[in-house]
N, C-alpha and C positions, 0 to 999 in steps of 0.2 A: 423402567430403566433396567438393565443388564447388572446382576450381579457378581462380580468376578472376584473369586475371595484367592486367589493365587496369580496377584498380578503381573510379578514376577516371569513366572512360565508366561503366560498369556503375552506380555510385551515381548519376550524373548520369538516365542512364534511369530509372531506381525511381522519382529525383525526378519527372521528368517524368510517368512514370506514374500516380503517386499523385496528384499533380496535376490532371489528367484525370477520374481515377477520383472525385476527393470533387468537381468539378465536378455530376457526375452524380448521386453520392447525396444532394448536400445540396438536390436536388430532389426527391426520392424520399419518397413518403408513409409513413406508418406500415405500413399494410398491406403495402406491399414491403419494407421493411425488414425488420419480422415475419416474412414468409414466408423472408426470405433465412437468417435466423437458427435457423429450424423446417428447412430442408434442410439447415441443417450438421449441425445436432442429428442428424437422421437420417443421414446419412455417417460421426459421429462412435461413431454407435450400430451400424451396420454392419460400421463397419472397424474395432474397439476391440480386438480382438486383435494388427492390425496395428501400432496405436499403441503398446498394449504390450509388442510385442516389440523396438521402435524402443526405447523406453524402457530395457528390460531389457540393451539394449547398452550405453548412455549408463551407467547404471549400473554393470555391472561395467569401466566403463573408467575411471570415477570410485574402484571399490575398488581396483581394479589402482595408479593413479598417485595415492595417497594422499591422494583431495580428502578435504580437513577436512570433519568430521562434521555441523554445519550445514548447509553445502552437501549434502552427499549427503542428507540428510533431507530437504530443500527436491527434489533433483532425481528422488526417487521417486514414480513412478505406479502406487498402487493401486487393487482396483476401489473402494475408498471415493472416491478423491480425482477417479479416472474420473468413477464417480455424482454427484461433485462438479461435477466440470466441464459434465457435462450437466444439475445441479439448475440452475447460473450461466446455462443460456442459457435455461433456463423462465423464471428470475427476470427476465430483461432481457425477456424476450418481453412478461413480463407487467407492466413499468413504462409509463408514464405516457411519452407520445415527449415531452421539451421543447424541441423545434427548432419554432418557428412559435408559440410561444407568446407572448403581448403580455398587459403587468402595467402596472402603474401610470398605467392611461390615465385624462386628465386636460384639461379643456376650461379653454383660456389666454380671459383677457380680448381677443384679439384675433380671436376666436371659432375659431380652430386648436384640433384635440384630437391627442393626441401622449402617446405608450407608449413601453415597452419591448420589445419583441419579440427572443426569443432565437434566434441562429443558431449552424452548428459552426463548431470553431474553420479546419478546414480540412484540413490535413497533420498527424497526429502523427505524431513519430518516438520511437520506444521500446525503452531499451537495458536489460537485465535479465539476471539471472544465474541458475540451475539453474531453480527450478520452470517442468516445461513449462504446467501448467495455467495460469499467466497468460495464454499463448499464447493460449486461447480467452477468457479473461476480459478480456484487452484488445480485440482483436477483434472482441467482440461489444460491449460499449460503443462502440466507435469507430463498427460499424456503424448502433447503435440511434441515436443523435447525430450519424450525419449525416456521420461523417469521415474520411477516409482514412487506414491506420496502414500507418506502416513498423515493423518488428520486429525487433531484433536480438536473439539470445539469446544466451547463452554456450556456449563451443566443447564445454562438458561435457553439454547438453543439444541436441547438435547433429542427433541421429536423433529423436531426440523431440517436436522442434522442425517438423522439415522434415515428418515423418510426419503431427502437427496441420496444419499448414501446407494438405498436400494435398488433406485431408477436407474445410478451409476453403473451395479454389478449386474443389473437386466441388461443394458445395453451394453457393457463389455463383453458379456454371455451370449450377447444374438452375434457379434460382431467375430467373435470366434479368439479374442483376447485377454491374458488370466485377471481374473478379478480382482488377485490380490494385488497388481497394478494401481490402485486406490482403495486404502482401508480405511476408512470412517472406526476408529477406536466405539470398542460398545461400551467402554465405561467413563465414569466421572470421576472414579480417585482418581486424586490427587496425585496419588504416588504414579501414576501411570507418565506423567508431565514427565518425572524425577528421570524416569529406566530411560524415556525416549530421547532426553537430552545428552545422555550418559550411553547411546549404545553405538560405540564407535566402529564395532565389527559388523554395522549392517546399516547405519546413518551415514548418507555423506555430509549434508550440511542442514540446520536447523531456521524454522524461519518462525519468530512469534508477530504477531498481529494480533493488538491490543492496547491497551493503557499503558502505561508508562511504567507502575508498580507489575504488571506480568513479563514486560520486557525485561525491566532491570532484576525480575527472579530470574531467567530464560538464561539471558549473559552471563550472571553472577554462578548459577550451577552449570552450564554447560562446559563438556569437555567436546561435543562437538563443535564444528565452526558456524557461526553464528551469524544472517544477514537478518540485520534489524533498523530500525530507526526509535531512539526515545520519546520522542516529543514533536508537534508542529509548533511552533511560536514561530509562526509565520510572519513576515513585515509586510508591510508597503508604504512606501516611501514616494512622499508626494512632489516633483520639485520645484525649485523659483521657474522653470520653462516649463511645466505641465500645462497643461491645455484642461482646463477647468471642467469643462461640463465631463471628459474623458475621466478626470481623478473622480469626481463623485458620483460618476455609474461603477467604475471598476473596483474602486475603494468598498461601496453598498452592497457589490453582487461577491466581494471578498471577504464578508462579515458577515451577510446575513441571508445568501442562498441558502446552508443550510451549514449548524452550529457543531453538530456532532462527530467531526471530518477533520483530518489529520493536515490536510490542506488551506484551513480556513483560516482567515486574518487573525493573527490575536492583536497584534501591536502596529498604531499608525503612525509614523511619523511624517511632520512636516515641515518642509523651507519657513523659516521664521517672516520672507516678504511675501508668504501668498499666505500665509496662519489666518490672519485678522479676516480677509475675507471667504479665505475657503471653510474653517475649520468649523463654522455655524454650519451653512449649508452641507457639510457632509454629514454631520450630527443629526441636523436634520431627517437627511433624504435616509437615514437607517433608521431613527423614532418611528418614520412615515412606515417605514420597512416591519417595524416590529414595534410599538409602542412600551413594550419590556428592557428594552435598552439599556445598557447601562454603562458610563465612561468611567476609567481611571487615569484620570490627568494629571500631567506638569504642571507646576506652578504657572507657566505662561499660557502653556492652554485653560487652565483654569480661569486666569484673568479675562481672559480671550473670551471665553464660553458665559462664563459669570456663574451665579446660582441655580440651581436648582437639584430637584432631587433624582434626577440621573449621572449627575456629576458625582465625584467623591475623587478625595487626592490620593493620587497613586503613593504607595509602597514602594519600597526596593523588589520587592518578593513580586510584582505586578509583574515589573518588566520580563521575568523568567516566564511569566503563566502562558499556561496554555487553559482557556476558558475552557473550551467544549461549551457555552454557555453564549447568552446573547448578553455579554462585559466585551469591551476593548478597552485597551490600555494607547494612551495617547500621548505624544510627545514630538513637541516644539526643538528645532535641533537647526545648528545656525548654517552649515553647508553638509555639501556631499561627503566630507569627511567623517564628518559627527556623524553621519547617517550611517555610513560602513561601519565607521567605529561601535556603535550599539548594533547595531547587526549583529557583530561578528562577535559581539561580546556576550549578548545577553541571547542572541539565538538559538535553534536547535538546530541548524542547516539544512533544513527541510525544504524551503521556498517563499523566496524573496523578490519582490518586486519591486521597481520603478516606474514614475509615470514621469515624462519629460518628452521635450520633443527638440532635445539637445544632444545628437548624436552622437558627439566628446562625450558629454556628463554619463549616456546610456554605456557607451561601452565602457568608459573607468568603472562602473558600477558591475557592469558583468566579469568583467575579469577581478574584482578585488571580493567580491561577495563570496564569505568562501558555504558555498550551500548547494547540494544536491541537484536545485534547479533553479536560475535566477531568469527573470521572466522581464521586460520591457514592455511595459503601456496593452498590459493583460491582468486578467485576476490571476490569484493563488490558487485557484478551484481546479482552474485547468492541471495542477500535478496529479496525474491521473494519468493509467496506464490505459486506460481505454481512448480517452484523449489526446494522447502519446502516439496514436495508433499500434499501440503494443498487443490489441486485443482484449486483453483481461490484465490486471499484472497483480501477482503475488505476494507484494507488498511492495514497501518503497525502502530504501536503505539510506541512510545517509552517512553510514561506511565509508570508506575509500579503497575497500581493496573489500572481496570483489566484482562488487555491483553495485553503484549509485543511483540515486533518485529511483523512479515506477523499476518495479524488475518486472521482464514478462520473459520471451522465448529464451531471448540470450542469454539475461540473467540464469537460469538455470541449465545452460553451458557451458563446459569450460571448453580449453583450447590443447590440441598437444603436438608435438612437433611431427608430421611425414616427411621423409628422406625418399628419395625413388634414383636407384644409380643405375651403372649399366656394367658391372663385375667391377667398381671401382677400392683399390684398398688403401690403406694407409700407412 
């Protein structure tokens, strides 16, 4: 690892640098963007051995000093998640560029016409924890949008990290656009997090991607603005009209495709007349799923379910959780009210689900749900920027102002007003 005993200076140059750099891109047309993104692709595609032998170190130093199991699942690179990372920068090649685009144009009685036209936002800066494939998932949005991105990763994905990194500045180098366009930070202080949340003359907006404790440092110290989400405490909600065999594929592929995911079920809830006979078979068909299992039930699902030793009674502290773990927390709820009402109460407004096939019931639920993205007789898995068809996306917000749910292109545009007259005064 890099050691930088003057972090200070060192953060203050990146600032500067990246500064310079989105100067430069946010002139840059499509077709140079395009091209810069098709020479990573190909550096990434060359040196993919390299990357994951980089990788393969990160990892056994993650087995070695006991990272928690989430995390090491997050900070592995195979060749699936490789081909991933090279499917992510076809997908951005082949979006729609929204820098330079102008909406809502409209001719005033003063004979003035005047739009919106979207530009980048400028500087991202972006602090994120194991997976190194964000690396290029950020990267490449920032590039396609026009913006310059600072990169911090975590100390666990450190060769993994710097390894992407390089592939990145070879192909912004053959493609003829400045490298400092994307800086992969070379150090692991700490205090490096501190300068880059705090440097308001060269950051436009801040993005962490991570746990819950790195978010709520990110927001708590930043004077820059800030697009985040705390927590997935995901729902799904079963209803008296669900269509049965529908809730206990959607319900099973929303808990236990994969646990480590900001997206994933934590909390079931169910209509009190379909409990008795659905709430076994879905218990079920996730044991079947994973034999590690483990419920935290309502009194009434507990009646429901009976004994055994995956059961245990839920806490008040359940219903806020967010596992990352193969636990669901479960709960008996007597109509669609009750169901909104813990929703809205106990959730993160991440992404929530209905299973019904009561088109009243479906849309009271999407209009009252108040959460990032509310989903109808689908899993929770699908909130996902690539799934979105966003391409890659940079994280998710569950903000309100100024990006909600997956952010990919747009999110990292804003919008500013064009006038076009013809010598007209006032």
């Amino acid at each position: 690892m890099t050691t930088i005993t003057d972090v200070p200076s060192y953060m203050k140059l990146v600032g500067s640098q990246a500064k310079a750099a989105a100067a430069v891109l946010a002139a840059a047309d499509t077709q140079t963007k395009n091209h810069a993104l098709s020479c990573i692709k190909q550096v990434l595609i060359e040196q993919k051995q390299a990357v994951l032998d980089a990788n393969a170190i990160d990892v056994k130093a993650g087995q070695d000093n006991g990272l928690e199991a989430s995390l090491l699942d997050r900070l592995v690179l195979n060749d699936a998640r490789f081909d991933g990372m090279i499917a992510s920068l076809d997908d951005v090649i082949a979006l729609p560029d929204p820098v330079g685009e102008i909406s809502q144009m409209t001719y005033r009685p003063s004979g003035i016409q005047l739009g919106k036209m979207r530009v980048p936002l400028g500087v991202v800066g972006m602090i994120y924890e194991s997976r190194p494939n964000v690396t290029i998932e950020a990267a490449s949005l920032a590039i396609k949008s026009g913006n310059a991105i600072i990169l911090r990763g975590g100390s666990e994905a450190y060769h993994s990290n710097q390894a992407i990194a390089t592939c990145i500045h070879a192909g912004l180098k053959m493609a003829g656009v400045p490298q400092d366009v994307v800086q992969v930070l070379a150090t692991t202080d700490r205090s490096a997090v501190d300068h880059l949340i705090t440097m308001k003359e060269s950051v436009d907006v801040v993005i962490p991607r991570g746990g819950k404790g790195l978010i709520e440092r990110i927001s708590r110290g930043a004077s820059v603005p800030v697009i985040k989400h705390l927590d997935g405490n995901c729902h799904t909600y079963i209803d008296k009209d669900a269509n049965h065999d529908m809730a206990i594929k959607v319900a099973t592929n929303a808990k236990t495709s994969r646990y480590g995911t900001c997206n994933t079920m934590e909390t079931l809830l169910v209509h009190e007349t379909v409990a008795k006979e659905l709430l076994p078979a879905i218990t079920q068909a996730m044991m079947d799923a994973d034999s590690a299992m483990q419920f935290r039930l309502c009194p009434m699902s507990h009646e429901i379910l009976g004994q055994g030793d995956a059961y245990q009674m839920a806490s008040e502290d359940d219903w806020y959780a967010e596992y990352l773990a193969p636990i669901l927390a479960v709960k008996v709820v007597g109509n669609l009210d009750d169901a909104i009402s813990h929703i809205n109460h106990y959730g993160s407004h991440h992404t929530d689900v209905i299973i019904t096939e009561n088109y009243t019931t479906a849309n009271a639920f999407v209009r009252r749900v108040d959460s990032s993205s509310v989903m109808v007789n689908a899993s929770s898995r699908f909130a996902d920027g690539f799934e979105y068809g966003l391409g890659a996306e940079i994280g998710i917000s569950t903000d309100k102002i100024h990006a909600r749910g997956p952010v990919g292109l747009h999110g990292l545009t804003s919008e500013k007003w064009v006038v076009f007259g013809h010598g007209e005064v006032r």
